[in-house]
N, C-alpha and C positions, 0 to 999 in steps of 0.2 A: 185259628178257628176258635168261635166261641164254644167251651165245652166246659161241663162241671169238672172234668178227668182235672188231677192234682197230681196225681203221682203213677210211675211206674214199676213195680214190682219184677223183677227179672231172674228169673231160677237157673241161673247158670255154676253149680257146685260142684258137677263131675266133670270126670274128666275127659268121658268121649272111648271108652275103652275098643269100640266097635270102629274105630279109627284108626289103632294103632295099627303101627308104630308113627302116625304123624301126631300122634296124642301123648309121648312117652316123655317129654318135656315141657308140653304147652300142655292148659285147657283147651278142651274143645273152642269155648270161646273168644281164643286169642289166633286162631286158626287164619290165614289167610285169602281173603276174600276178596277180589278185584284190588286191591292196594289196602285195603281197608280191613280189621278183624273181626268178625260177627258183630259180638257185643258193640263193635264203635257204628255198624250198619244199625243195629235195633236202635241204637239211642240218639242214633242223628234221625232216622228217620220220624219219632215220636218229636226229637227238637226242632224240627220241621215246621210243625206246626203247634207250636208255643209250649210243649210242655217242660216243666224246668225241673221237676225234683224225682230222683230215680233212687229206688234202693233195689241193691244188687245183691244176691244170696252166693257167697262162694263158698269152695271148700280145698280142691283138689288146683296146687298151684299159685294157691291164695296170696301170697305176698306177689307173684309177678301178677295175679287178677288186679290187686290193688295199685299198684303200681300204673299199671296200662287206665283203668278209668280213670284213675288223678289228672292225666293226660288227655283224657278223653274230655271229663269236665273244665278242663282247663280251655281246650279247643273249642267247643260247640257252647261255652257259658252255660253251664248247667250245673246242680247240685248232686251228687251220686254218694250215696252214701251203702257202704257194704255190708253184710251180717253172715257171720261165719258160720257154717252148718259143720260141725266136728262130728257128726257120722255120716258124711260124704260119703266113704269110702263102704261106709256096711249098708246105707241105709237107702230104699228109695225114694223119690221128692216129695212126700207129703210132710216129710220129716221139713224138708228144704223150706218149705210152705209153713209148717210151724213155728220154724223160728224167726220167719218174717212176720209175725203177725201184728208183734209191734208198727209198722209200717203199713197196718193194714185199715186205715183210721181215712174218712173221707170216702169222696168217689178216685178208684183208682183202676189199672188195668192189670193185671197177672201176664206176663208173659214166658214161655220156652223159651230156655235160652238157647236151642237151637234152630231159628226160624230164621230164614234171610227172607228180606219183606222190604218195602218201599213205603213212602210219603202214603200212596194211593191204598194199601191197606189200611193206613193209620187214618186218615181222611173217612174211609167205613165204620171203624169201631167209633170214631169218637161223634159219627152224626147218626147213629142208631139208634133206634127210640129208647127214650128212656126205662128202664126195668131193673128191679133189685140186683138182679143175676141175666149176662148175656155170657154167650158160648157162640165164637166166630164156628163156621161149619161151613166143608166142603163137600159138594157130593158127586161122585164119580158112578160110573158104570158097576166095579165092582171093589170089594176092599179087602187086602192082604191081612194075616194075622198082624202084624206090627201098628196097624192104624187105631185108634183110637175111637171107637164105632159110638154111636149115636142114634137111640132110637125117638122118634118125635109124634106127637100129637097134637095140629096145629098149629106149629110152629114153636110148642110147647116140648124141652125137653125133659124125658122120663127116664131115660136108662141112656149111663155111659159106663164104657170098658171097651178093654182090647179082647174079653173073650163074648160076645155077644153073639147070639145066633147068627150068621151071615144074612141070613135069610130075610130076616128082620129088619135090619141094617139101615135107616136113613138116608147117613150122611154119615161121615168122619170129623171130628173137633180138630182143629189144626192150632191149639196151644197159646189163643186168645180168652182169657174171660174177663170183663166187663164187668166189675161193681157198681153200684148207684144208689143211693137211698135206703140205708140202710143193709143192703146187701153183704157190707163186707163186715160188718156186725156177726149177720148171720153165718157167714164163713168161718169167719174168729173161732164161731161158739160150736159149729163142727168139726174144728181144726182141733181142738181141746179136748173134745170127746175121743176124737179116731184115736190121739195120741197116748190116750190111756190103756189104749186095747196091745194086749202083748206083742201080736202082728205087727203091729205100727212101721215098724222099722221097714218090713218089705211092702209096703203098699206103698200105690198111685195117688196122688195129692188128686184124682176125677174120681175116686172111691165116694170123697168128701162131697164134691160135684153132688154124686147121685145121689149121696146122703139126704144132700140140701133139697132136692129136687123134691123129696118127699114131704116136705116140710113149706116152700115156695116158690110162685113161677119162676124157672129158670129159663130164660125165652133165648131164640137164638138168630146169631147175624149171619146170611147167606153170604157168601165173600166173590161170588161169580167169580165172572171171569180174572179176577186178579191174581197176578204171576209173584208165588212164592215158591220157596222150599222149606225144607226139614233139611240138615244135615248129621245124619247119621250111619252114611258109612261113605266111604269112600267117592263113590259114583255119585254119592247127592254133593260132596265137594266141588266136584268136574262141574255139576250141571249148575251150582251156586253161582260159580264162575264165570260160566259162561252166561244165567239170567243177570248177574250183577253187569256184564259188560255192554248191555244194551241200555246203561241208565246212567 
């Protein structure tokens, strides 16, 4: 597919603690997935459709992380290049998110590294209209404290967090953002600031998100009917499994 997208950004540094004990030796993202381990599902299905240079943020496991993409870029012809976040273990992802930033140059995509997702997601993010800042977005009926809430104004996002009013509620961010033009510039230069702030360490890399939003349109891509998941505990394993086996 013709697209500006350059590179893939992939925040997979933890270890998945809401998984153990199948997480007490592996990363989450080396987890078994239809034959396949997460991460080698996110980065075939981005190599899918032509994108070639990936940088991978790990931490917890990190020589067998490193290890597994070498292999991975070895197979699907691809560049992956890793960056080690060394407070994994204290810290939440915006930290993860900082010290990728280096790799945050061009138009590129941010992804969770714990999303199982297909060709047919990627095929969405990368023919979405073009915008400094896009935010993939699902919306359901109702949304559990664990989701990542979103509240929107014409299609314009204003307010991300997982403690949002319910009430208020849009849609849910499902762990896709979208640079373009300038965009991840503007990420960099809030990524810098959050990380000054003594907090830093336990905050959400969508903190940054909402930061931005005050500052430029962050517009968002509806993902209909497209079949993913999240795996974060147990039961989204099962269900990963069983969506990976129809493809």
């Amino acid at each position: 597919m013709d697209s500006s997208i350059v590179r893939i950004v992939i925040l997979a540094a933890g270890q998945g603690k809401r998984l153990l004990p199948l997480t007490s030796e592996v990363p989450k993202a080396l987890l078994d997935i239809g034959g396949k381990t997460l991460v080698e599902r996110q980065v075939e299905a981005f190599a899918t459709q032509g994108i070639k240079e990936f940088t991978v943020v790990v931490g917890y496991g990190a020589v067998r992380m490193e290890e597994a993409l070498a292999k991975i870029a070895t197979r699907l012809n691809v560049m992956i290049a890793t960056v080690f976040n060394p407070f994994y273990a204290v810290a939440d992802n915006l930290a993860s998110c900082w010290m990728a930033r280096a790799a945050m140059t061009g138009d590129f995509i941010q992804v969770n590294g714990d999303n199982v997702f297909g060709r047919d997601l990627v095929e969405i993010l990368l023919a979405a209209p073009a915008a400094p800042v896009s935010v993939a977005i699902n919306q359901k009926q109702s949304y559990d404290s664990d989701d990542m809430k979103v509240i929107l104004d014409r299609g314009r996002l204003t307010e991300i967090g997982k403690t949002l009013p319910v009430e208020a509620v849009d849609a849910e961010a499902i762990g896709f953002y979208v640079f373009r033009d300038g965009g991840g510039r503007a990420y960099v230069d809030i990524l810098e600031q959050a990380m000054r702030d003594p907090h830093a360490l336990k905050q959400w890399f969508p903190s940054a998100i909402g930061s931005l939003a005050k500052k430029i349109d962050v517009r968002t891509i509806p993902i209909g009917g497209i079949k993913w998941c999240e795996v974060d505990f147990p039961v989204d394993l099962q269900q990963a499994r069983q969506l990976t086996a129809n493809w």
